[in-house]
C-alpha positions in Angstrom: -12.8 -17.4 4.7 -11.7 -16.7 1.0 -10.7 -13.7 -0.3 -14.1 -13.5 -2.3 -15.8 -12.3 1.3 -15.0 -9.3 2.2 -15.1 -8.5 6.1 -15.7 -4.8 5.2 -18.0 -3.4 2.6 -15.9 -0.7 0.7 -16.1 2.4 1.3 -16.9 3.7 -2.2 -19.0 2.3 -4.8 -16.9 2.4 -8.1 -20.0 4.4 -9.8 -18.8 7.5 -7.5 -15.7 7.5 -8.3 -14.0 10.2 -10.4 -12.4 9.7 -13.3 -8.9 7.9 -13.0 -5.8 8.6 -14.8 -3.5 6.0 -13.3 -3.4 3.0 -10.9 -0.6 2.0 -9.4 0.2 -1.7 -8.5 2.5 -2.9 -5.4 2.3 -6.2 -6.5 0.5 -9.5 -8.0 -1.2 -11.1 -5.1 -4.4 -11.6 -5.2 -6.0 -9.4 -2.6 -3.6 -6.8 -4.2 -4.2 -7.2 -8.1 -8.0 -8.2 -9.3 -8.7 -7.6 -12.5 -12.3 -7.5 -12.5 -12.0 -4.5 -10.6 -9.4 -2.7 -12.7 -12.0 -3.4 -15.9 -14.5 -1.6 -14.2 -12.8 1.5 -13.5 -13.0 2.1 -17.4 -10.8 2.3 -20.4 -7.5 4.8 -21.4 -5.7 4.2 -17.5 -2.6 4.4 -17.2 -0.9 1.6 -14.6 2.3 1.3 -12.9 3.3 -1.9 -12.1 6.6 -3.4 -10.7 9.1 -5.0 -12.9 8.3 -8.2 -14.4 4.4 -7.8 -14.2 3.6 -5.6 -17.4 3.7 -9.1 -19.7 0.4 -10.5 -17.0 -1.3 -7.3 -17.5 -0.9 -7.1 -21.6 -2.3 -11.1 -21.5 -5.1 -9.4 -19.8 -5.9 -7.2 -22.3 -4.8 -4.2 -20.7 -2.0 -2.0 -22.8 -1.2 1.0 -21.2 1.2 -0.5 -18.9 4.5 0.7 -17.3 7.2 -1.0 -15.6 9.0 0.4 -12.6 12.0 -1.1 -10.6 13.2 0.1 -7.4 14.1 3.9 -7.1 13.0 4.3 -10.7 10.6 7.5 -11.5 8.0 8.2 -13.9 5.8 11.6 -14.2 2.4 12.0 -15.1 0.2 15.1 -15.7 2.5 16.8 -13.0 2.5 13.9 -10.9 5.5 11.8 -10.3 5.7 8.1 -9.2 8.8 6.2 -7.4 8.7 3.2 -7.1 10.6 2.1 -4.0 11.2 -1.1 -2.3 9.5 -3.0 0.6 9.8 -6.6 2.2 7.6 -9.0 0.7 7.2 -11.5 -1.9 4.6 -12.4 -4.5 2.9 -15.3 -6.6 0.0 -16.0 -8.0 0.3 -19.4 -9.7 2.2 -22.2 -8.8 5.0 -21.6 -11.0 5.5 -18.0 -10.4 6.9 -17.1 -7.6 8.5 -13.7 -7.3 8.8 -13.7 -11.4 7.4 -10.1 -10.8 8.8 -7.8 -8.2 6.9 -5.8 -5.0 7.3 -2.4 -3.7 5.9 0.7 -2.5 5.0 4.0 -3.8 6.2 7.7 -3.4 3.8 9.9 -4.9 4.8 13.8 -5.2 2.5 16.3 -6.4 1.6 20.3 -5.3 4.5 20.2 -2.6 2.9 17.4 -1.2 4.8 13.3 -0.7 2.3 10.7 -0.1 4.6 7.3 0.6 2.0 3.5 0.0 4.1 1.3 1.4 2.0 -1.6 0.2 2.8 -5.0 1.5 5.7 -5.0 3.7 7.7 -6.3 6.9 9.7 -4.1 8.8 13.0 -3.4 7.1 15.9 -0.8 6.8 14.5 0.2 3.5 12.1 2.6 5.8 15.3 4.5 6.6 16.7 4.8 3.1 13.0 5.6 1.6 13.1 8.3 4.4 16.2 9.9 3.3 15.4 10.5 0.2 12.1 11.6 0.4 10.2 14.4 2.7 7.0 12.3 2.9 4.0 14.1 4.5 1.6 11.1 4.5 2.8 7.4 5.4 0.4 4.9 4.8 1.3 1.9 6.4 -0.2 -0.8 6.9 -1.1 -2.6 10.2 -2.8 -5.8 9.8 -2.2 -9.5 8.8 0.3 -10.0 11.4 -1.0 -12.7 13.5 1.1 -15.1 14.3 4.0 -12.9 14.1 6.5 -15.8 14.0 5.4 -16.5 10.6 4.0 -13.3 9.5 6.4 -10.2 10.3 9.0 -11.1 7.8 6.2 -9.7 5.2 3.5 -8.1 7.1 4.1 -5.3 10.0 2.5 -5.4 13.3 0.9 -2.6 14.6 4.2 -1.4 16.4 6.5 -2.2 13.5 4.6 0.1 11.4 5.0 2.9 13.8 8.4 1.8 13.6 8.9 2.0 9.9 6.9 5.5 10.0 9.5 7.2 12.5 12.7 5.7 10.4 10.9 7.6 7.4 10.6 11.0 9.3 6.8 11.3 8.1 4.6 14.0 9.5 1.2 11.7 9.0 0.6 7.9 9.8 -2.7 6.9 8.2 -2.8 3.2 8.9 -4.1 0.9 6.0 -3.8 -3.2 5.4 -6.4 -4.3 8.7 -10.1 -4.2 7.7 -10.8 -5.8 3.8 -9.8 -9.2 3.7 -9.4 -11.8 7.0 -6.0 -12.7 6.2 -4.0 -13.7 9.7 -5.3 -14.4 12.8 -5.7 -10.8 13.9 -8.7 -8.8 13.6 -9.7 -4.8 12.8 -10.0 -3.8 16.0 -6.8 -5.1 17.4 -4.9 -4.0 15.2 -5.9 -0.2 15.9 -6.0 -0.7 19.7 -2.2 -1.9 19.4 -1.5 1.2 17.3 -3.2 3.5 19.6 -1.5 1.9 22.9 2.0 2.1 21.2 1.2 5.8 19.9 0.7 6.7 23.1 3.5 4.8 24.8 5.7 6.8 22.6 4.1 10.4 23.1 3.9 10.7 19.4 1.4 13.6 18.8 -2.4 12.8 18.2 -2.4 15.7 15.6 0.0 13.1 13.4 -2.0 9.9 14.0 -5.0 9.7 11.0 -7.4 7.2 11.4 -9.8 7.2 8.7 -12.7 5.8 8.1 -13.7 3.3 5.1 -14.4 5.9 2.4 -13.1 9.0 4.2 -11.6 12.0 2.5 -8.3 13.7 4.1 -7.9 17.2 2.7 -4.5 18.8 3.0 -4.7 22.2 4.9 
């Protein structure tokens, strides 16, 4: 199975979207960065992208690019973007291997600290992310993780993710990363059934765990 067939449909059609005012990228994989999509969002976008990956992006045609490394901060509208690091690695070509960087995102806006942590393995970067941010949503994701031998170095299990989640001292887990693309040997559903069972063998609260579903709106209270 190719990453052309999806396992999921999505959960929005890109006609109901609202207008965008910026993207941002964790990194250049494919089932990360498509660029048929981006074209259909529309024109005047902003994207931030990790360091090394604005010169793909103006090859593509697209020029409102800019280029983050780790810990650096831009603002938009209000908005500001860190860009913050995570265990992974990218490529997209056979001669391009990690010629662009990979991270995660901490988005701050109304009192509020969303933290993407895009692709990742589990890795003391958590801890350091957590101290410097108060991050109200985590999303982590929970899926391509089978067999974990080869995987974990840049995917988190189920239980890793809760992991990384407590070293960031986050109030919300919404787990993301388990239900587009078949991409390990896991599936959907065990992913969320090991999340639940190690939830609960923790005695986190159920108030903190957010499991959405495809297309789902969380509204802060």
């Amino acid at each position: 199975m190719g990453l052309d067939t999806r396992i999921t449909a999505p959960g929005l059609h890109l006609g109901d979207l609202p207008r965008i005012d910026a993207v941002v990228i964790s990194h250049a994989h494919y089932d990360h960065l498509h660029f048929p999509t981006l074209r259909r969002l529309g024109k005047g976008i902003q994207y931030f992208v990790p360091e090394g990956l604005s010169r793909l992006f103006h090859k593509k045609s697209f020029s409102k690019v800019k280029e983050l490394a780790w810990w650096d901060k831009i603002s938009l509208g209000g908005v500001e973007f860190h860009f913050v690091p995570a265990q992974h690695w990218t490529r997209r070509t056979l001669t391009d291997i990690n010629t662009s960087h990979w991270g995660g995102w901490v988005i701050t806006a109304n009192k509020k600290t969303v933290y993407f942590a895009g692709d990742t393995g589990y890795f003391r970067g958590f801890k350091d992310i957590g101290k410097r941010f108060s991050i109200d949503y985590a999303l982590m994701p929970i899926g391509a993780y089978e067999p974990e031998w080869i995987m974990s170095t840049a995917h988190t299990s189920p239980e890793d993710a809760v992991r990384g989640y407590t070293d960031l001292r986050a109030k919300y887990f919404i787990p993301m990363h388990y239900g587009t693309f078949r991409l390990a040997d896991d599936t959907p559903r065990e992913a969320l059934d090991r999340l639940q069972r190690e939830w609960q063998r923790l005695k986190l609260s159920s108030r903190h765990l957010k499991i959405l579903k495809l297309g789902e709106t969380l509204r802060d209270k």
